[in-house]
Rosetta silent file (secondary structure, phi, psi, omega in degrees, C-alpha in Angstrom):
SEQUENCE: XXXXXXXXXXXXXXXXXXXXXXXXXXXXXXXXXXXXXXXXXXXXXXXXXXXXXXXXXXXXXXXXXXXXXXXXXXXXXXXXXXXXXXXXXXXXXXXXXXXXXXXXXXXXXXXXXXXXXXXXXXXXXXXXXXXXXXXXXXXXXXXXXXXXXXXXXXXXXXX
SCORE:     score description
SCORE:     0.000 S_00000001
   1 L     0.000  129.200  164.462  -19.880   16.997    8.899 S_00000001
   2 L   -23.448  171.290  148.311  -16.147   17.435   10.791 S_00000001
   3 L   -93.098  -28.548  165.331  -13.646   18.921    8.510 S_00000001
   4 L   -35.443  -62.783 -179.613  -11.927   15.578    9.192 S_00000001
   5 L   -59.493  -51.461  162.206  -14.890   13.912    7.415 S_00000001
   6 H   -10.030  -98.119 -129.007  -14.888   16.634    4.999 S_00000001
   7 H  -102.703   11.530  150.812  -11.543   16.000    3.971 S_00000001
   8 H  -111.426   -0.196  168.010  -11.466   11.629    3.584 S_00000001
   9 H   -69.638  -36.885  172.589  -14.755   12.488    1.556 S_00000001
  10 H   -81.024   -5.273 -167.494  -12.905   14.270   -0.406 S_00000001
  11 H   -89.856  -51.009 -159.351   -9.817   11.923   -0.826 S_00000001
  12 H   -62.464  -32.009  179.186  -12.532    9.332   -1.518 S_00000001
  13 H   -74.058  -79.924 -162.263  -14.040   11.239   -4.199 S_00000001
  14 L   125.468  -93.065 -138.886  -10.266   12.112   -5.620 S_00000001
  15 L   -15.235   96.052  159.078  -11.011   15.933   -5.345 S_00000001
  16 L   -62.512  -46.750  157.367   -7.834   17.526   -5.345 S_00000001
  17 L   -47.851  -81.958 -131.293   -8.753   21.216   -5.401 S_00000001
  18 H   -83.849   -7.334  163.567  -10.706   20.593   -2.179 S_00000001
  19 H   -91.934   15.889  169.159   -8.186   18.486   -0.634 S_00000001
  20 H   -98.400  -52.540 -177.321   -5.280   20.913   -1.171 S_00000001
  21 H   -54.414  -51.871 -174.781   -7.947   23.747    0.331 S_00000001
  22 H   -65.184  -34.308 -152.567   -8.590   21.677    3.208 S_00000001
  23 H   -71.681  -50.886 -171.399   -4.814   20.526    3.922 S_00000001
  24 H   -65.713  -22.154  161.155   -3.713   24.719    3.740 S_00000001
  25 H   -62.211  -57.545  154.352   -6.681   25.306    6.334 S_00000001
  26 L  -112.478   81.373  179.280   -5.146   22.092    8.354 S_00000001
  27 L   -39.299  -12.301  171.122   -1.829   20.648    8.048 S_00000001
  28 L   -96.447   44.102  136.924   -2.872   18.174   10.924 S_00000001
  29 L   -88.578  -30.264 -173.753   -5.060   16.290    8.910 S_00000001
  30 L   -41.749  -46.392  177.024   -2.520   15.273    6.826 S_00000001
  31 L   -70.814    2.064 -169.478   -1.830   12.895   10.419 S_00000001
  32 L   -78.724  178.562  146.736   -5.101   12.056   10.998 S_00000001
  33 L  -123.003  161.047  160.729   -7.123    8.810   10.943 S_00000001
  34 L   -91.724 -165.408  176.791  -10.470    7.826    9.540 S_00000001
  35 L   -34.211  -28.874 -161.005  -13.318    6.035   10.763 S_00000001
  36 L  -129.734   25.076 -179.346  -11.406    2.549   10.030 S_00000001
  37 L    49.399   54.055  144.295   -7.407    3.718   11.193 S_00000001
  38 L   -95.052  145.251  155.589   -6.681    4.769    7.288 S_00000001
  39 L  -108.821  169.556 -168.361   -4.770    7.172    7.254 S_00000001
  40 H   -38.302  -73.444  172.136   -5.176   10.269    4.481 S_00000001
  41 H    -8.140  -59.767 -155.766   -1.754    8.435    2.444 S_00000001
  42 H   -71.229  -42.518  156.317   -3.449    5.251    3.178 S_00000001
  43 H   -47.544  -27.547 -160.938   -6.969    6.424    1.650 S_00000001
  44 H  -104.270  -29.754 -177.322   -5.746    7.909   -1.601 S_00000001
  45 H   -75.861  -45.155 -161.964   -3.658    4.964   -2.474 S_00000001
  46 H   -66.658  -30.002 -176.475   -6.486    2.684   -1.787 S_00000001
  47 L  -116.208    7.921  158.597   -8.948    4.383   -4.101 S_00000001
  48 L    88.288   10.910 -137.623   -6.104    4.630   -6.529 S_00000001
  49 L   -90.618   42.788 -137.987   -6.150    8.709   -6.075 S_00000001
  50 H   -87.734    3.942  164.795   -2.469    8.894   -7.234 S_00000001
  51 H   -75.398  -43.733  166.010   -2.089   12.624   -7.459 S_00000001
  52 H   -73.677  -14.409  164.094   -3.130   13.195   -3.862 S_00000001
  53 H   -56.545  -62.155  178.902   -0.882   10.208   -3.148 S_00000001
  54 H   -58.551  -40.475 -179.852    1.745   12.453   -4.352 S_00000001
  55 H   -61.977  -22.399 -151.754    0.606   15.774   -2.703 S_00000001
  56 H  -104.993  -23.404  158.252    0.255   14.323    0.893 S_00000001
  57 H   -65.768  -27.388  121.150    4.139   12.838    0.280 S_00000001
  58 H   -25.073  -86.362  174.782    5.124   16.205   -0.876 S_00000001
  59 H   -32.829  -47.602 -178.441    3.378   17.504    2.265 S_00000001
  60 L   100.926   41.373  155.336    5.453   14.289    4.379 S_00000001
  61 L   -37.236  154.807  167.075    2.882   11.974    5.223 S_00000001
  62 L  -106.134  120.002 -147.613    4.160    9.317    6.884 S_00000001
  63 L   -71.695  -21.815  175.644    4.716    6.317    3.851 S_00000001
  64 L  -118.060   34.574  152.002    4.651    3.717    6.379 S_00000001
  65 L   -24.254  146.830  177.242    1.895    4.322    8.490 S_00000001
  66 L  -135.642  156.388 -159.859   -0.022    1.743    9.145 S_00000001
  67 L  -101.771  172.085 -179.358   -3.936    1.204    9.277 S_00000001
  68 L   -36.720  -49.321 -169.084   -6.091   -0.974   12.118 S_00000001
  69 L   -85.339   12.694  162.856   -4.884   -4.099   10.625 S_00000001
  70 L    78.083   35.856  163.893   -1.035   -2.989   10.517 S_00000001
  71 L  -106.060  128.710 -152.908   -1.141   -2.288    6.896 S_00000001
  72 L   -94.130 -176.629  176.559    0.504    0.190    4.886 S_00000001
  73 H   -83.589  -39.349  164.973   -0.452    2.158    1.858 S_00000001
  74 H   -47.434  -64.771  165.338    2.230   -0.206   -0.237 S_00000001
  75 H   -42.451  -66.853 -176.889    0.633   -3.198    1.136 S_00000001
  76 H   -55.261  -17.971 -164.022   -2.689   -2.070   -0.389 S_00000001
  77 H   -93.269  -29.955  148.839   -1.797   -0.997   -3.708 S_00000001
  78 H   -39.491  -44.152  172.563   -0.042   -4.434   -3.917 S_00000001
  79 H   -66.965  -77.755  156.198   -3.194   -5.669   -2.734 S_00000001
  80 H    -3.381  -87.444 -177.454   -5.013   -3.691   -5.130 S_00000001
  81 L   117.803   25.908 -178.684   -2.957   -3.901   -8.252 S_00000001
  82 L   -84.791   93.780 -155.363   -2.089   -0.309   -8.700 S_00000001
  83 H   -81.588  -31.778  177.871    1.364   -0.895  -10.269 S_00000001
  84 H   -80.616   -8.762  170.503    2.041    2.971  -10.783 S_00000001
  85 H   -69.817  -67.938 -163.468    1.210    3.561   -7.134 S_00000001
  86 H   -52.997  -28.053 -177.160    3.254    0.923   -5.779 S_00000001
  87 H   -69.621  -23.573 -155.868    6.758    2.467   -8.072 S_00000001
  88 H   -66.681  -52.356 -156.118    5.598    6.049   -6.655 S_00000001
  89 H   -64.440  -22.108  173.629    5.832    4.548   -3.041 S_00000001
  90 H   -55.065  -76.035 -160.925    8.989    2.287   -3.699 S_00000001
  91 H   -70.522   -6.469  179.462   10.754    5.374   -4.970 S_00000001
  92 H   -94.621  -20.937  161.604    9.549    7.608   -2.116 S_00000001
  93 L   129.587   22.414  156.773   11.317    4.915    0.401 S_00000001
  94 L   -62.034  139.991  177.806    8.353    2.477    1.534 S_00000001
  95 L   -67.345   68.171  162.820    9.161   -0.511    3.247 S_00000001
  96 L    -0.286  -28.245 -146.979    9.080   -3.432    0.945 S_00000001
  97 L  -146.429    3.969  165.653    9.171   -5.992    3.913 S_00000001
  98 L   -46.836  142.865  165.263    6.429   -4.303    6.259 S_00000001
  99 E  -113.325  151.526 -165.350    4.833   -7.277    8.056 S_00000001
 100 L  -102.420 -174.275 -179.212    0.778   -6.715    9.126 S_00000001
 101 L   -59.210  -81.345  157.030   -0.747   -7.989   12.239 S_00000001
 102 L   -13.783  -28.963 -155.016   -1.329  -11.544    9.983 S_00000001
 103 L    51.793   26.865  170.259    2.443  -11.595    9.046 S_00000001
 104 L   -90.835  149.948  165.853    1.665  -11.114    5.389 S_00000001
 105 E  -106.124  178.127 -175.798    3.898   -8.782    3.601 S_00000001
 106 H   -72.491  -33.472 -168.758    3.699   -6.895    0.576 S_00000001
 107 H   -78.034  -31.270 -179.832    5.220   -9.683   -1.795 S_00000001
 108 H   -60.620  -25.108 -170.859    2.835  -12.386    0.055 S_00000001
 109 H   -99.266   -2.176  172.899   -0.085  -10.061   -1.221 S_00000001
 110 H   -83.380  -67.933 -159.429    1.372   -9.772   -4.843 S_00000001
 111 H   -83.976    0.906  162.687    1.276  -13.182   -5.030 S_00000001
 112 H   -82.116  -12.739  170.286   -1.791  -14.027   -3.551 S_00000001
 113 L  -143.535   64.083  136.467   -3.683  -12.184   -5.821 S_00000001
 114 L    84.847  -11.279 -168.045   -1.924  -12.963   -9.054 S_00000001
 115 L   -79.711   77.681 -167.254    0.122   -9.435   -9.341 S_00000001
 116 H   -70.528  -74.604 -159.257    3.207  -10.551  -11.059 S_00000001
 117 H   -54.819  -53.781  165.063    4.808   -7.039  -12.460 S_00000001
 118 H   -40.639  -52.167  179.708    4.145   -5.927   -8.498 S_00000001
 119 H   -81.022   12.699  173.551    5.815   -8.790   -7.234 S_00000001
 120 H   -91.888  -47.137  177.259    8.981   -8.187   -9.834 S_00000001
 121 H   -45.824  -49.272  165.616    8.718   -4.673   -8.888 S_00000001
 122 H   -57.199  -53.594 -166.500    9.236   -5.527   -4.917 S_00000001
 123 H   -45.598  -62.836 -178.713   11.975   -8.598   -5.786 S_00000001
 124 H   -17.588  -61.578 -167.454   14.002   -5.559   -7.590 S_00000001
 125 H   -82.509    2.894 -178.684   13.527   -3.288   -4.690 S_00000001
 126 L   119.201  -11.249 -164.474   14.495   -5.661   -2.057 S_00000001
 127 L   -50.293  129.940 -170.532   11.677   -7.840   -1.110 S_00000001
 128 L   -87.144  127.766  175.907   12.368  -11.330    1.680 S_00000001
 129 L   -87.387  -23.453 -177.732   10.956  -13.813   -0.403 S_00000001
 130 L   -52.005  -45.836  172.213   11.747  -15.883    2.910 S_00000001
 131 L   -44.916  141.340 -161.077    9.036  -14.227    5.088 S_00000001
 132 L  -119.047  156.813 -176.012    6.685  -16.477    6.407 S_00000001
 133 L  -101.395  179.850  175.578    2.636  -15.244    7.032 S_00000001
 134 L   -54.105   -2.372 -167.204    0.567  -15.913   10.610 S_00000001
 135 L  -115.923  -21.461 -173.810   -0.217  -19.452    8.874 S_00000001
 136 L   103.013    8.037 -170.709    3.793  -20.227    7.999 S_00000001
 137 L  -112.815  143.569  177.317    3.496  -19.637    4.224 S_00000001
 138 L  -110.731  153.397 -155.718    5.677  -17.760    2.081 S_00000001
 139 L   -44.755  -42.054  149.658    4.751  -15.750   -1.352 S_00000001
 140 H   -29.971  -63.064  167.172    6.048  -18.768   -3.100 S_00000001
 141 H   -39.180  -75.011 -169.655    3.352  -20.976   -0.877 S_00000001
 142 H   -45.602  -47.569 -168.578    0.443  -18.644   -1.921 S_00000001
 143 H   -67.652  -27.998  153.146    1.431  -18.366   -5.714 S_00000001
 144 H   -41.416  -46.700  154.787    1.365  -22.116   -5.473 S_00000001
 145 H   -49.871  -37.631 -137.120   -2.051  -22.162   -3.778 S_00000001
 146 H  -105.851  -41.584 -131.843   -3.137  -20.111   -6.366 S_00000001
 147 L    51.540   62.250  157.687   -1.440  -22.084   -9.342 S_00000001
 148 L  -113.458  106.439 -140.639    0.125  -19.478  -10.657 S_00000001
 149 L   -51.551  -83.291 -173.412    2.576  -20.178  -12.751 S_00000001
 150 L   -60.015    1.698  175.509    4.617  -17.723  -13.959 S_00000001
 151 H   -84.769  -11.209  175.627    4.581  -16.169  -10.408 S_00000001
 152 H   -87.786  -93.556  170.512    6.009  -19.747   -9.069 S_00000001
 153 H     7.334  -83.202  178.956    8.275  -19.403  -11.580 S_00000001
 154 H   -45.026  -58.436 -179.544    9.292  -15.711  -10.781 S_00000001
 155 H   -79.657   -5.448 -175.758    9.419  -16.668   -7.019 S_00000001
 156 H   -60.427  -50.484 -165.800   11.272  -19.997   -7.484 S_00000001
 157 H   -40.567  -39.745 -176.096   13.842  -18.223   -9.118 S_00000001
 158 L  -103.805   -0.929 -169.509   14.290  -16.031   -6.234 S_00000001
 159 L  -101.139    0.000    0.000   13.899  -18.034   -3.475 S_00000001
């Protein structure tokens, strides 16, 4: 095994020790990608990792990288539902209003899968409720799809 593989094996696992050891052997992993265009940021958010989240933004990952599908590590944890990830990434200066290949944003994926405290957290921070996805629908549309109330509610409010 690479040390590249080494070191998203280790992300995946959450080992911190060995993914501090690896980073002080190579600071150019921090840039790397894996097998699937994540990058290390994009990995550790994804498995919810949020201490290594912090180290590789300490280090200066870059927070809006984006993965094969043009997705950031904010988009996933939105995706996700990691609400203390998504405040980390907010307050480190992620882009609220990245759009993916798809034209979904992060508030289109809070409300497609029901994450209300995410999508308050984004309105707060700046979020276009106004963005439209590759299909024309906006975070309103989806929470609507979805019937979900108080997130219709939340986005009516706002739109």
């Amino acid at each position: 095994m690479s040390k590249k593989e080494d070191f998203f094996s280790e992300i995946r696992n959450g080992n911190i020790e060995a993914v501090e050891q690896l980073l002080q052997e190579d600071v150019g992993l921090l840039e790397s990608l894996d097998e699937r265009g994540s990058t290390p940021l994009i990995l550790a958010t994804y498995y919810n990792h949020e201490k290594i989240a912090e180290l590789f933004l300490k280090k200066g990952a870059q927070i809006d990288a984006k993965d094969g599908s043009g997705n950031t590590a904010l988009m996933g944890v939105c995706f996700k539902g990691y609400t203390n990830l998504t405040k980390l990434l907010i307050e480190a200066g992620a882009n609220v209003n990245h759009v993916n290949a798809m034209g979904a944003t992060c508030l289109i994926y809070a409300a497609t899968f029901n994450r209300i405290e995410i999508a308050e957290l984004l309105l707060v921070n700046g979020a276009d409720t106004k963005a439209k996805d590759a299909r024309g629908n906006t975070a309103l549309d989806h929470a609507k799809m979805q019937g979900i109330k108080a997130l219709i509610e939340l986005l009516e409010t706002k739109a």
